[in-house]
N, C-alpha and C positions, 0 to 999 in steps of 0.2 A: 472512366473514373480511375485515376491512381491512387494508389494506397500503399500505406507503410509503418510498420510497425521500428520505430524509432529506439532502439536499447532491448533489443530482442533477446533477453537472458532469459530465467527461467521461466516468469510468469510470462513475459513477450512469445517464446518460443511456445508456451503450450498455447495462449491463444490465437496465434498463426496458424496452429495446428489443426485449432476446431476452427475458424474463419475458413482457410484453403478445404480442408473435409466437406463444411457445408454449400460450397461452392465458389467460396469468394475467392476476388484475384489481389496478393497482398505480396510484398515485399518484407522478409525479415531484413531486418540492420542490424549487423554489430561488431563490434572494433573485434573481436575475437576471431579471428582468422582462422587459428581449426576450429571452431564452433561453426563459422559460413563453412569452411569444407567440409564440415560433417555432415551439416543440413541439406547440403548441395548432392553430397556423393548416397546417402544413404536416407534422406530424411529425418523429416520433427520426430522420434522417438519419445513417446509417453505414457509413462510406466506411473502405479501407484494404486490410487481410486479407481484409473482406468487405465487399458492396454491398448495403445493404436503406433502404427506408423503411417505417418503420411507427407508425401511429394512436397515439397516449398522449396520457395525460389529464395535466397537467404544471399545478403551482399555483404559486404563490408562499404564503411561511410566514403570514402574514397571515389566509390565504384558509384555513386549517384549522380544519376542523369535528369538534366529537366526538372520539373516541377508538378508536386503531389497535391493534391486532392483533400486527402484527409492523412495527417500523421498521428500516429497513435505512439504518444511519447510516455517508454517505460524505463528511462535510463534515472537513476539518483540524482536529487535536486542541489548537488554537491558544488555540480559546472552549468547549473542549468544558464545562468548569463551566457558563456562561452557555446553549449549545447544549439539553444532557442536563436539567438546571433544567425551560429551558422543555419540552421534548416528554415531560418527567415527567406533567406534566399532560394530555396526550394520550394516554397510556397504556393502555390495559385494564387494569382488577384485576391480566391473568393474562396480559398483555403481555407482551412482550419487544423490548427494541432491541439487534439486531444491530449491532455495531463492524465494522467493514468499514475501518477507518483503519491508518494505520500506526504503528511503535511498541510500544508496549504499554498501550495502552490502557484496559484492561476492567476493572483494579481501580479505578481514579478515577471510573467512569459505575457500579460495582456502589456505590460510597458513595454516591452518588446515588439510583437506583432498585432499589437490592438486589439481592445476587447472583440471585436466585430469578429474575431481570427481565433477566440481563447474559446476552448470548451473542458469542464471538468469533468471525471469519470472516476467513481469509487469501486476498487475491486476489494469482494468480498469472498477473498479466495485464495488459497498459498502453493506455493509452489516451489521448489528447490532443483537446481542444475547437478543429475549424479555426474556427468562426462560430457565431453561436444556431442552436441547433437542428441543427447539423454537426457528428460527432466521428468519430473515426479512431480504431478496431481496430488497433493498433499490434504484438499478439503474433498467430503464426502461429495460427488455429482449434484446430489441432490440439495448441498447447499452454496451451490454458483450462483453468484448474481453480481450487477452492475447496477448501480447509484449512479446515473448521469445525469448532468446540469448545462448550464451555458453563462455568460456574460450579455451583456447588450449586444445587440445588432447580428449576432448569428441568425442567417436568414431561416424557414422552417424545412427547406428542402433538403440546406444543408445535415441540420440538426437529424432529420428523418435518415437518412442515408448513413450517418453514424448508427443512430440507434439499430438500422436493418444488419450493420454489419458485425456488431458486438452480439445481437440477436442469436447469429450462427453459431456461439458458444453457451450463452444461457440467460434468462432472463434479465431484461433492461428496465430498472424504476425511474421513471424521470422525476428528477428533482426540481420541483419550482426555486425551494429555496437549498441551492450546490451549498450556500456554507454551513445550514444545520448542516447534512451529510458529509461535508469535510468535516467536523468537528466532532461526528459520531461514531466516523472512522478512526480521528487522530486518538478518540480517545481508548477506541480499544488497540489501537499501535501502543499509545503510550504506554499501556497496561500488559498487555500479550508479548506483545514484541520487546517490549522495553524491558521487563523483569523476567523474560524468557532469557534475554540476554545477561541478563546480572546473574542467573543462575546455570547457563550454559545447556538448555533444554529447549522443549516446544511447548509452546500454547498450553498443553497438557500439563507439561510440568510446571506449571503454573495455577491453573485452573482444580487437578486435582491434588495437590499438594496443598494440605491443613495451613502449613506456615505461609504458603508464599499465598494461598488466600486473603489470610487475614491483610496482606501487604495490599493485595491487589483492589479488591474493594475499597480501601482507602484511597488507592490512587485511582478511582472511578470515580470517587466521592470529589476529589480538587479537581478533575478536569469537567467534570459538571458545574462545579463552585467557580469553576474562572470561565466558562463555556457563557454563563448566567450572568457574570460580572460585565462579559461581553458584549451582552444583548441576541445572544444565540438561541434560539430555539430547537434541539438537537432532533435531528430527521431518525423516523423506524431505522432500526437496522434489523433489513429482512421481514418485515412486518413485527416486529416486537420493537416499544417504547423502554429504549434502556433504560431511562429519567424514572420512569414507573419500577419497573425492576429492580433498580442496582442503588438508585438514591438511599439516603437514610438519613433520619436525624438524632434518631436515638439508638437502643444496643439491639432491641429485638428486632428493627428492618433491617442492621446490620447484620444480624445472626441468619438471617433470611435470607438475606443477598450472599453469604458470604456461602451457604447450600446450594444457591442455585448455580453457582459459576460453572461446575464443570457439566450441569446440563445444558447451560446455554452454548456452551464449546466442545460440545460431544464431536461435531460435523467437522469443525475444526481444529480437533486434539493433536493432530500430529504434524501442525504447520510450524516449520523452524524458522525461527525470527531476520525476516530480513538481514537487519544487523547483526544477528551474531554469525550468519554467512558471510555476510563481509569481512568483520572481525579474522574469525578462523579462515580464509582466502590474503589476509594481510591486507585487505584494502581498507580506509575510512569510512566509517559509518554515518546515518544519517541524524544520529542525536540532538544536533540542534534544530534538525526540521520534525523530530515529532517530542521528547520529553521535554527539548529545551526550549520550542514554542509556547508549549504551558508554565514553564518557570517566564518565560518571559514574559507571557499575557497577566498573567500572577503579580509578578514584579510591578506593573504597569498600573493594573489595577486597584494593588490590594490586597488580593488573594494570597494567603500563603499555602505553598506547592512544596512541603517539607519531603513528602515523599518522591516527588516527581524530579525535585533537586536532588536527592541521594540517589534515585536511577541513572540522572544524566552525569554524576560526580562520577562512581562507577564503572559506566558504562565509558566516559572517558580513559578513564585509568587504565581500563584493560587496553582500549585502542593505544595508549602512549606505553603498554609492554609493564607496567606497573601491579596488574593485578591476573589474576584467571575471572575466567567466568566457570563460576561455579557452585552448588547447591550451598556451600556456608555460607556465601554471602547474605543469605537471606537474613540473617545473622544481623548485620548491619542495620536492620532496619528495628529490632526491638526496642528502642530506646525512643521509638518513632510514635510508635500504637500507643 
């Protein structure tokens, strides 16, 4: 069986790490040519929560031969047309490429390689690139896990053989239903990630920060509120029902919810926001695939997304050089509550 871990950055490179550790045989990919020389010359390097170095065989796209088995695609949903395209042809017959992205992904790559080919996978875990070949475990061990799904016709052997090999890093919940769990994920991206990014911090500074609380809760409250409008039914995350949690319709489940945040994000306080890694790196972020999702399903709907609009406004602004990401922003949003 071939394997390949397709956008091998920081979360790719540390699961390569624990995949190859626990015995599996996997392919990192990625257009970063000293990051494959580093992996190549010295190994996965992973520093943080935990300390290991370990052997990987690490390519650049170029450098792909034949046809995989299972692609585990962790590259941003930016060029995914252009991405899914090309690794169509690297396919098996009876392939499958794992989405491991954020958003929601897996009906625009099933138009591509056909549901029979799509499978979804929630990671519940962060992780950041200090140098090639150096990345940092940023969630506590003990709170790894994986939310996988599927579309029609992925056969059960295939399905099985992903699950054993995501296994090798930490535990796999299968999702009957992948879109509550895409939607329980986008919504703490939207929240975590998204206003981590409007203020230039991690998870943390979010979660335990009094102001950017009061923000965050509320933008837990509209992606519920459009999640609902949608007909979603929002999957555990982790075994705890967020909908129960973090919902509210008056001041005191508010005042509730708004205490619990940074204990529900203890394990994951020091995870820095996807997007404001790209941001600060000078590349595009993924804003219309996780805030601007919810303004859009919002818009669609019904739902007003006041909050989730002022993160993606923002969070724009700083990508076109317009603004900082930074603690005053939080500012912005008082005229909001």
């Amino acid at each position: 069986m071939k394997c390949a871990i397709y956008g091998a950055g920081s979360l790719g490179t540390v699961l390569g790490a624990y995949i190859t550790k626990g015995g599996g045989d996997i392919e990192l990919i990625n257009r970063n040519r000293a990051h494959v020389d580093a992996l190549n010359a010295d190994g996965a390097k992973i520093t943080g929560t935990v300390e290991m170095t370990v052997p990987v065989r690490a390519i650049t796209p170029d450098q792909m031969e034949g046809v995989y088995d299972i692609i585990l695609l962790l590259t941003k949903q930016l060029q995914n047309v252009q991405v899914v395209t090309m690794l169509k042809d690297h396919l098996a017959e009876d392939g499958v490429i794992v989405t491991l992205q954020n958003g929601l992904p897996e009906p625009g790559i099933a138009e591509i390689v056909g549901s029979h080919r799509t499978m979804g996978c929630v990671v519940e875990w962060g992780a950041t690139m200090d140098s090639p070949g150096h990345c940092i475990l940023t969630s506590d061990p003990s709170g790894l896990s994986f939310h996988m799904g599927r579309m029609e016709g992925i056969p059960e052997y295939r399905y099985a053989q992903v699950k054993e090999l995501l296994e090798k890093m930490c535990p796999v919940h299968e999702e009957p239903d992948l879109l509550g769990a895409r939607w329980s994920k986008l919504l703490i991206n939207a929240t975590f990630s998204g206003l981590g990014t409007v203020v230039g911090g991690r998870f943390g500074d979010v979660s335990e920060n009094k102001d950017a609380r009061k923000v965050a809760v509320r933008c837990m409250k509209e992606c519920i509120d459009v999640g609902h409008a949608a007909g979603i039914t929002f999957a555990p995350v982790q075994g705890k029902d967020i909908t129960k949690l973090f919902y509210y319709r008056g001041a005191a489940k508010r005042a509730f919810a708004t205490l619990l945040l940074p204990i529900a994000m203890k394990k994951h306080r020091e995870i820095v926001p996807s997007m404001l890694q790209d941001l600060r790196n000078g590349k595009p972020c993924e804003v219309d695939a996780i805030n601007g999702v919810v303004c859009a399903y919002g818009q669609k709907l019904g739902v007003p997304t006041p909050i989730n609009d002022m993160i993606a406004h923002i969070i724009r602004k700083v990508q076109a050089g317009e603004m900082k990401p930074e603690a005053a922003n939080i500012r912005l949003f008082d005229g909001l509550l």
